[in-house]
C-alpha positions in Angstrom: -7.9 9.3 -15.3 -8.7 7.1 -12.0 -7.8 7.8 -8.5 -6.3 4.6 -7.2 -5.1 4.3 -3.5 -2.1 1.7 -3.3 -1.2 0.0 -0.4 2.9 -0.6 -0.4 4.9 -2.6 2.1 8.0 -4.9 2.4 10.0 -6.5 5.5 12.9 -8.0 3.2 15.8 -5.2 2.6 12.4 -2.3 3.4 14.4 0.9 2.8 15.9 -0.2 -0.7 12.3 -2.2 -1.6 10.2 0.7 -0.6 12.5 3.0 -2.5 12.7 1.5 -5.5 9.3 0.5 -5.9 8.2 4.1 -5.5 11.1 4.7 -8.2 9.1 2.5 -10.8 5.5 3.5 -9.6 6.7 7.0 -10.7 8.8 6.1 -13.8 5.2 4.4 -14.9 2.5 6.2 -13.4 4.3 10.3 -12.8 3.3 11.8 -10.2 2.7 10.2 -7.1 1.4 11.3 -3.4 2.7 9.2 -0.4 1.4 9.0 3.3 3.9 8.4 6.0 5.9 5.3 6.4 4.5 3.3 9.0 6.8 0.6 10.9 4.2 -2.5 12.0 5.0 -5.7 13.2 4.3 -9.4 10.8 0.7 -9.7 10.8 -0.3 -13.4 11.0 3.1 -15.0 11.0 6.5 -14.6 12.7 8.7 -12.5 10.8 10.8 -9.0 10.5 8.7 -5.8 11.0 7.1 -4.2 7.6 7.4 -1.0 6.3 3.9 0.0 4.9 2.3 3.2 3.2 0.0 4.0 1.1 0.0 5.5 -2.0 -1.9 7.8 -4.8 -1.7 8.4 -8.2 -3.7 8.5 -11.2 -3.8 5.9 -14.5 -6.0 5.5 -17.5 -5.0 2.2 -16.9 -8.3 -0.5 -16.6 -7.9 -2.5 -13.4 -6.9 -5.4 -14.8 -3.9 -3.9 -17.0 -3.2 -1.9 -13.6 -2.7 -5.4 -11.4 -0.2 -6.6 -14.5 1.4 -3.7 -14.1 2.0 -3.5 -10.0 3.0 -7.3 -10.3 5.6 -6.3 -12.6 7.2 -4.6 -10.5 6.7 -6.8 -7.6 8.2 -9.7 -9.7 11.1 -7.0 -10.9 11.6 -7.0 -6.7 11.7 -10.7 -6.6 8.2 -11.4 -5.3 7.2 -15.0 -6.7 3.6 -15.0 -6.7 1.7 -18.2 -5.3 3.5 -17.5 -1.7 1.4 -18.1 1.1 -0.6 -15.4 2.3 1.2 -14.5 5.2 5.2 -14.4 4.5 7.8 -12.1 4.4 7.8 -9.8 1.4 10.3 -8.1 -0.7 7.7 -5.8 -2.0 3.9 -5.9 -2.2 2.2 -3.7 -3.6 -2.0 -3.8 -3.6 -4.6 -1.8 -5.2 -7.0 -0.4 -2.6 -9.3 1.5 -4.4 -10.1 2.7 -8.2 -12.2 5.4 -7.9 -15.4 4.4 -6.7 -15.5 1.0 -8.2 -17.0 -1.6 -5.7 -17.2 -5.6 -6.9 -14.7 -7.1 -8.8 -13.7 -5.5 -11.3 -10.9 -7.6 -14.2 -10.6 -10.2 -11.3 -9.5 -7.9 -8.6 -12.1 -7.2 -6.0 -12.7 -4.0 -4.7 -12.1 -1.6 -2.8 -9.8 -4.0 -1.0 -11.0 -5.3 2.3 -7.5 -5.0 4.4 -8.3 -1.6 4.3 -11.2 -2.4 7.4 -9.0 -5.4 8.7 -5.6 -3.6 9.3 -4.4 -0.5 11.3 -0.7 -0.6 8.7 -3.5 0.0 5.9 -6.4 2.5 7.0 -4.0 4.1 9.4 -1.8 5.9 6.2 -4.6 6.1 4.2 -6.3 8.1 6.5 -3.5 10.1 6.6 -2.9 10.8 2.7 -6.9 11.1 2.2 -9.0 11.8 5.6 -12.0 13.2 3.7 -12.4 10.6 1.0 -14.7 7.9 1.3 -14.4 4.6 1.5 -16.9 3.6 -1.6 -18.9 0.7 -0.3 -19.6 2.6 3.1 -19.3 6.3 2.5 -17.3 6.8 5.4 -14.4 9.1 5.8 -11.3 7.4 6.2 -10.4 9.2 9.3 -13.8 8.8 10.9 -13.2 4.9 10.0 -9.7 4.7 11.6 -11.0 7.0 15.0 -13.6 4.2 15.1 -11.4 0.9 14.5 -10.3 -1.0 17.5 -7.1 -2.8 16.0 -6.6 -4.7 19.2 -3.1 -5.8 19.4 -2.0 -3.6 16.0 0.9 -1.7 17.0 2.3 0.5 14.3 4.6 3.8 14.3 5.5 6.2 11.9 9.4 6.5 10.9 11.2 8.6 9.1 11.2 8.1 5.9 12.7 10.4 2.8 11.5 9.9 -1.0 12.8 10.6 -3.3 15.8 9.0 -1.8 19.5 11.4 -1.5 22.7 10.0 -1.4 23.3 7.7 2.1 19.3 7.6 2.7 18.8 4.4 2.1 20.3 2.4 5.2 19.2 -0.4 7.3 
């Protein structure tokens, strides 16, 4: 079984998307580990605030049949591949790591370089896995993030309650 680090967010109905997407990472995947829920503003375009995290759990899955998976469920949150890069997102869901695999591996390269780029990506997976390594580097997560100047990157944790009770979920 691989380790795989996800990265989750969504600024299009964020409570219910986040939600339910960990809903169907769990129904498919079991058990999963989550990092806090971070609160960022649009990165590269104007648009509602995100909700990110990150997120852990282990497949037998190959990569490849791991990506078809995660855009399943994207798709089952009404994300229409093909959008441009930077735009509003009912759910997106990105695999940051597989183990230790570096390179691209089934078409997906990794590990995923938003993970060195942006403070709503190494700031929660710091927080889940501080002592891992980053595979192509070998640093720690957390000695990465206390050494990243994310200039102009203003995130903050919120609260944030999974599995979800009755009257969570509000926006």
């Amino acid at each position: 079984m691989a380790e795989v680090f996800l990265s989750l967010g969504s600024n299009i109905d964020r409570q219910h998307n986040i939600h339910s997407g960990l809903n169907a990472l769990a129904e498919r995947f079991g058990e999963l580990r989550l990092s806090p829920v971070y609160e960022s503003e649009a990165v590269g375009f104007k648009g509602s605030p995100f909700f990110n995290l990150v997120v852990a759990l282990h497949t037998a899955l190959p990569v490849g049949e791991l990506a078809r998976a995660l855009h399943d469920i994207e798709r089952g949150h009404g994300r229409v591949r093909g959008e441009k890069k930077f735009a509003s997102r009912t759910l997106d869901i990105d695999i940051l790591t597989y183990d230790d695999a570096v390179g691209e591996v089934d078409g997906v390269k990794l590990p995923r370089g938003e993970i060195l780029k942006h403070a709503f990506v190494l700031r929660p997976l710091a927080d889940l896995a501080p002592e891992t390594r980053h595979p192509e580097n070998g640093r720690r997560y957390r000695e990465l993030l206390a050494e990243t100047d994310f200039k102009g990157q203003r995130l903050w944790q919120v609260p944030f309650r999974w599995p979800a009770s009755d009257g969570d979920i509000t926006e």
